[in-house]
N, C-alpha and C positions, 0 to 999 in steps of 0.2 A: 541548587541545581534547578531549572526551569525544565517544567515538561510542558506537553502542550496534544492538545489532536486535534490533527488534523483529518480530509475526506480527501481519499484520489480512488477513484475505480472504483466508484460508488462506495466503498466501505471506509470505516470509520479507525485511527489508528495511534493507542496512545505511546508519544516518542519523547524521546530525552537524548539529549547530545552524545555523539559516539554507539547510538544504535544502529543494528543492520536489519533490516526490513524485506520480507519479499511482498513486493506489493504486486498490483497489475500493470500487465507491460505498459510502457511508456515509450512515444517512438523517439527514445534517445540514446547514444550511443556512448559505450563503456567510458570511463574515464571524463564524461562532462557533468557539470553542474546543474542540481535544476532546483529551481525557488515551487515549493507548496502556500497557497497564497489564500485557500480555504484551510483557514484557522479557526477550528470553532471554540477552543479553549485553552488560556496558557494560565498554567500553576507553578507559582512560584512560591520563593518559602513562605514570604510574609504574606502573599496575599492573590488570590484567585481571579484570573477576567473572563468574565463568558460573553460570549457574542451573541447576537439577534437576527439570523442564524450565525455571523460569521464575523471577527474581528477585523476593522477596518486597520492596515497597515501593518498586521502583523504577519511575519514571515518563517519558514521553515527552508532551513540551505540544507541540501543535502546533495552528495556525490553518487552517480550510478558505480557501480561496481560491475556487474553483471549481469548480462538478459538471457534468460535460456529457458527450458522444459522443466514444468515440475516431472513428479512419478506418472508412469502411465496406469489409467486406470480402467477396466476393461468392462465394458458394457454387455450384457445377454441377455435376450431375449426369448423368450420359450413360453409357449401355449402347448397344454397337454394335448394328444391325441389329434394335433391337427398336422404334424410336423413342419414347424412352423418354426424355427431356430436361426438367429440372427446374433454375431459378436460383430461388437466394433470397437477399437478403442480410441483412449484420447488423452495426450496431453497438454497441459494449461500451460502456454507461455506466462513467463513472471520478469520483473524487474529486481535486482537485487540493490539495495541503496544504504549509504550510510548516512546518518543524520549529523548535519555538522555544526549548527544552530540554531538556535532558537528566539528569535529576536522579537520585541513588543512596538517599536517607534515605530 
């Protein structure tokens, strides 16, 4: 079984065929295809390829599944004695993807 990681949304994410991933959104929409094409490393059983940063020609297929809201998470603010009290909150849109290959040509 080859794995490999790859970088999308500045962070770094190690995948293997038939994972589900929440990444950072991606503006694509449910049910399409999208190739990851910063490969910085694929391991395979016999043998390891690192890149210099990045492997030239190798690919990651994978399918969106779904794009939506993580948990919201609530922000507060407070200084003693000034009353000075601030909430805000916020949710992180995400990508949800499954990994469908792993390719090295």
């Amino acid at each position: 079984m080859m794995h490999a990681i790859i970088e999308t949304g500045g962070k770094q994410y190690n995948v293997a065929e038939g994972d589900i991933l929440f990444i950072e959104k991606l503006p694509v929409e449910s049910g399409e295809s999208i190739e990851f094409d910063k490969v910085l490393a694929v391991i395979d059983d016999e043998k390891t390829t690192f890149g210099t940063p990045v492997i030239d020609g190798a690919k990651v297929k994978a399918t969106v599944v779904k794009n939506g809201k993580g948990k919201k998470i609530h922000i507060f603010k407070f200084k003693a004695k000034k009353n000075y009290r601030r909430r805000q909150g916020h949710r992180q849109p995400y990508t949800q993807v499954k990994i469908e290959a792993v390719s090295l040509s």
